[in-house]
C-alpha positions as CSV (number, residue, x, y, z in Angstrom):
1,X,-2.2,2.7,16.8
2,X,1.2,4.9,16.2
3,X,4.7,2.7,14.7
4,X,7.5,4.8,15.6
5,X,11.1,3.8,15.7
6,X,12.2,2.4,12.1
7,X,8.9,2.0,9.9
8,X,8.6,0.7,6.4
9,X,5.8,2.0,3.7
10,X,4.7,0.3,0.8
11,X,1.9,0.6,-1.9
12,X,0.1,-2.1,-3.6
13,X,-2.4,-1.8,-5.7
14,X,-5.5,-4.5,-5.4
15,X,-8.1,-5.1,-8.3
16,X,-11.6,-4.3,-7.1
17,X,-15.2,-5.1,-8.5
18,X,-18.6,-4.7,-8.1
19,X,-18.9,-7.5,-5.6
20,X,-22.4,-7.3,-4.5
21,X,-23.8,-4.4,-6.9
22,X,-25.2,-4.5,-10.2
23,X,-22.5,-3.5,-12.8
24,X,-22.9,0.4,-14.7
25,X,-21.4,-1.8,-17.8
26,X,-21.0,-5.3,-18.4
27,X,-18.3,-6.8,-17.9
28,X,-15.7,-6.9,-21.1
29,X,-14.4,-10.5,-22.4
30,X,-11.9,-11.9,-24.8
31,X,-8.5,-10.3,-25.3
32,X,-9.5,-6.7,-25.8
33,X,-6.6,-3.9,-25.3
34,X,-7.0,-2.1,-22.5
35,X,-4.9,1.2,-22.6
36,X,-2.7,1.9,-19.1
37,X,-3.3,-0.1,-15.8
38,X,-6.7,0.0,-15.6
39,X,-6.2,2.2,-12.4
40,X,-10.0,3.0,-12.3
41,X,-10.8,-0.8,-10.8
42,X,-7.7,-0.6,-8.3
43,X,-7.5,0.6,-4.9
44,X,-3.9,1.5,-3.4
45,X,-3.6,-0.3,-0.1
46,X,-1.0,0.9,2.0
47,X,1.5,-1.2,4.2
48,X,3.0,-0.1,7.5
49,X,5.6,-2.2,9.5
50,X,7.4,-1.4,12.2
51,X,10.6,-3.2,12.6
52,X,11.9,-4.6,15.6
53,X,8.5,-6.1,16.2
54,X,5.6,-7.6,14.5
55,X,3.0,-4.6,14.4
56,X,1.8,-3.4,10.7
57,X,-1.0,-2.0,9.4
58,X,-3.4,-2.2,6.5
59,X,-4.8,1.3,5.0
60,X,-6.6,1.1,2.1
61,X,-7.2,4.9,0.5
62,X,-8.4,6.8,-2.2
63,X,-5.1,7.7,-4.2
64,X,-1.8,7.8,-3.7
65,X,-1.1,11.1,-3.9
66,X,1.7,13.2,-1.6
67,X,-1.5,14.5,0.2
68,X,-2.4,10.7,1.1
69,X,0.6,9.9,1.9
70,X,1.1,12.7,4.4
71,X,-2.0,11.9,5.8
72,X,-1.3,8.2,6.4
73,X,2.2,9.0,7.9
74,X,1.1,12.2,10.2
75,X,-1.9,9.5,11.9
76,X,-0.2,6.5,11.9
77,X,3.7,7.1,12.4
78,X,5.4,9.0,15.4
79,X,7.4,12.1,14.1
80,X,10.9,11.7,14.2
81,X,10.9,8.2,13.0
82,X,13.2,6.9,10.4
83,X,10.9,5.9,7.4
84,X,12.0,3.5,4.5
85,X,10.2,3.6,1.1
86,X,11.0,3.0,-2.5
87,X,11.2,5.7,-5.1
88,X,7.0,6.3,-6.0
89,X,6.8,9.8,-6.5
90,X,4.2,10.0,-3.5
91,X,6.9,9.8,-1.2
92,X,8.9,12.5,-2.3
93,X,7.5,15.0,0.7
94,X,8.0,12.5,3.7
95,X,11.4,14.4,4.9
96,X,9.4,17.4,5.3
97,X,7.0,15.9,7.6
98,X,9.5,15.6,10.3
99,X,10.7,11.9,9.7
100,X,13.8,10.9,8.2
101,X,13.6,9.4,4.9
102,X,15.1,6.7,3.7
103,X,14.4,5.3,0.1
104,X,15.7,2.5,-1.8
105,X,15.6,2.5,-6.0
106,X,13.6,-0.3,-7.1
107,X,14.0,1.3,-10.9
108,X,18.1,0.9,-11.0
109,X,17.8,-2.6,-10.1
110,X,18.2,-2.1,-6.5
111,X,16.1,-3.4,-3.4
112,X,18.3,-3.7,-1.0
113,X,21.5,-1.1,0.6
114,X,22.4,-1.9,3.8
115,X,19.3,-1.7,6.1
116,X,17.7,0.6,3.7
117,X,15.0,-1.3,2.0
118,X,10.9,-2.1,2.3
119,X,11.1,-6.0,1.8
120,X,9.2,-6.6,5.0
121,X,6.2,-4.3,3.6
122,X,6.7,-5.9,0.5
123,X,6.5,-9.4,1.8
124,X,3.7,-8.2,4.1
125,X,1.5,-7.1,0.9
126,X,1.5,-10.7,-0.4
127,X,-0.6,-11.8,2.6
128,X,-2.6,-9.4,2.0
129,X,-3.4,-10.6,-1.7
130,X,-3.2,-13.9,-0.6
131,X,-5.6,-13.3,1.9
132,X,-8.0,-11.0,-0.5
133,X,-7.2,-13.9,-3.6
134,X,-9.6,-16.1,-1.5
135,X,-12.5,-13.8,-1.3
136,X,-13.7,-14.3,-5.3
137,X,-13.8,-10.4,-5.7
138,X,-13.8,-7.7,-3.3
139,X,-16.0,-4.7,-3.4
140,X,-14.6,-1.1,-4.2
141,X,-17.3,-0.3,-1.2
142,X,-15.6,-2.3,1.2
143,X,-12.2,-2.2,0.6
144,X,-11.7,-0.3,4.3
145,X,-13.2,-3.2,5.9
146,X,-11.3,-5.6,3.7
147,X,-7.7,-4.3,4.8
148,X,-9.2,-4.3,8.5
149,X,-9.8,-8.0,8.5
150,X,-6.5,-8.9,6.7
151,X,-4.5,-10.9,9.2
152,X,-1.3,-10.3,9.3
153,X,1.4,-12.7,9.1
């Protein structure tokens, strides 16, 4: 399926476990410091809507890196579409793609200028947790299959 027209694209990052498979180390209790995000247990799951209608997609991916990105927006969005992000540094190459990019700075305090801004995306991702809060875990195997299944609104 290819949005075209005005599309919005978010990242959210989900934790994932070793639902199903025996864990390489057990897993750590009590309040110990854990040094950054703990990226290595999160997934970036990316969020396509199309506005003017109610189509969106799911993607779950390796990284988010521009190469990703690109990736996700050359098979999923028609070129010469408008697309709306925020400011993560993955999204920096979109206007050469051949879309017109639009972001809005979530950093400065902003979410919102005019018509520029991903609030549907963002709202969209919070089924999506609500929907994955519900499974007790989901696997790092089957987090494809996982953002296939999520229903959306």
């Amino acid at each position: 399926m290819k949005l075209s027209g005005e599309v919005e694209v978010d990242e959210a990052y989900v934790p994932l476990g070793y639902k199903g498979r025996k864990q390489a180390r057990p897993r750590r209790r009590g309040g110990g410091r854990r040094r950054g995000r703990a990226a290595s247990h999160k997934r970036p799951f990316f969020t396509l809507v199309e506005r003017g209608s109610r189509r969106a997609l799911f993607l779950a991916e390796e990284s988010a890196s521009s190469k990703v990105v690109a990736d996700v927006l050359l098979r999923h969005v028609e070129r010469g579409s408008v697309v709306y992000t925020d400011e993560f540094r993955g999204y920096r190459r979109v206007s050469r793609l051949g879309y017109e990019h639009l972001s809005v700075r979530h950093s400065g305090g902003v979410y919102a200028v005019w018509h520029v801004h991903v609030n549907s995306a963002e709202s969209v991702n919070w089924h999506l947790r609500a929907f994955l809060f519900f499974k007790r875990g989901v696997s790092l195997w089957r987090a494809v299959f996982y953002a296939f299944a999520a229903p959306l609104l």
